[in-house]
C-alpha positions as CSV (number, residue, x, y, z in Angstrom):
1,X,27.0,-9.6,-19.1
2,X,23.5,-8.7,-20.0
3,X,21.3,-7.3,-17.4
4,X,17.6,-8.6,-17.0
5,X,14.7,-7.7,-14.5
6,X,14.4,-11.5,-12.8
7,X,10.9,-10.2,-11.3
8,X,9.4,-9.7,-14.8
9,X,8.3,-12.7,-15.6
10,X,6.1,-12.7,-12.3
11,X,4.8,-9.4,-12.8
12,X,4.5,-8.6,-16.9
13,X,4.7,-12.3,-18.3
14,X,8.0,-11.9,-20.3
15,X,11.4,-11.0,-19.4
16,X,12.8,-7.4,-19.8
17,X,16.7,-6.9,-21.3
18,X,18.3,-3.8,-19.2
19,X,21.2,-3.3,-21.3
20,X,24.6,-4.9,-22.0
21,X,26.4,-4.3,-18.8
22,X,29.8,-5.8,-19.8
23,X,30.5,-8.0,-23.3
24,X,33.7,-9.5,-23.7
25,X,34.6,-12.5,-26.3
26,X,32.1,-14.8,-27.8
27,X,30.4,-15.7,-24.0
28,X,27.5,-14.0,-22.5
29,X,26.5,-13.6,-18.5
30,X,23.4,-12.9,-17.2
31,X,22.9,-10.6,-14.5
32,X,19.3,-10.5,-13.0
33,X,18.3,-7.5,-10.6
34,X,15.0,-5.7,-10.6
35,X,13.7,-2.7,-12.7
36,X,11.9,0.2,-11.5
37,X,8.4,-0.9,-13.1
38,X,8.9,-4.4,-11.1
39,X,10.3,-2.0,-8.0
40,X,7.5,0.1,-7.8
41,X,4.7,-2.9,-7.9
42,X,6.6,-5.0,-5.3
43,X,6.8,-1.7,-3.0
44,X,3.2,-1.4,-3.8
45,X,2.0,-4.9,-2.5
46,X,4.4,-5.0,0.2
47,X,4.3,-1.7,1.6
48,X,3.1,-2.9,5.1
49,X,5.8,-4.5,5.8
50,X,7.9,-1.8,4.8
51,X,5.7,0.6,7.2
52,X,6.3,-1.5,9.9
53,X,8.8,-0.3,12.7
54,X,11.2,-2.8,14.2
55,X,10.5,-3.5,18.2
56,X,6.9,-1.8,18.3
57,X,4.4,-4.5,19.0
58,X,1.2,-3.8,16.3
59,X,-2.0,-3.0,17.7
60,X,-4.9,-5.0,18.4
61,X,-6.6,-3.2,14.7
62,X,-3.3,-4.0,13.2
63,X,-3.7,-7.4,14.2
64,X,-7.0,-7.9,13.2
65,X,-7.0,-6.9,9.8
């Protein structure tokens, strides 16, 4: 299996190779996940959502912006 950052493309425009994870015989796998770069920018862009707290109701500035 070869690892590969599936949220690359999005982000950078090409793919990134993590590694061989696993290579037996002549057949390959692909395993996608996400690398830290790609981690980093999603957290960035999504961080409200990650801030918010389950069961509180947002506020009327919350709401507005």
């Amino acid at each position: 299996m070869i690892c590969r950052c599936a949220w690359h493309p999005q982000y950078y425009g090409h793919s990134l190779w993590s590694g061989v994870a696993s290579w037996r015989g002549w057949g390959v796998t692909f395993t996608d996940g996400i690398c830290p770069r790609c981690v980093d920018r999603f957290r960035t862009e999504h961080r409200e959502l990650f801030e918010r707290r389950p069961g509180k109701a947002p506020t009327e500035a919350e709401v507005a912006a």
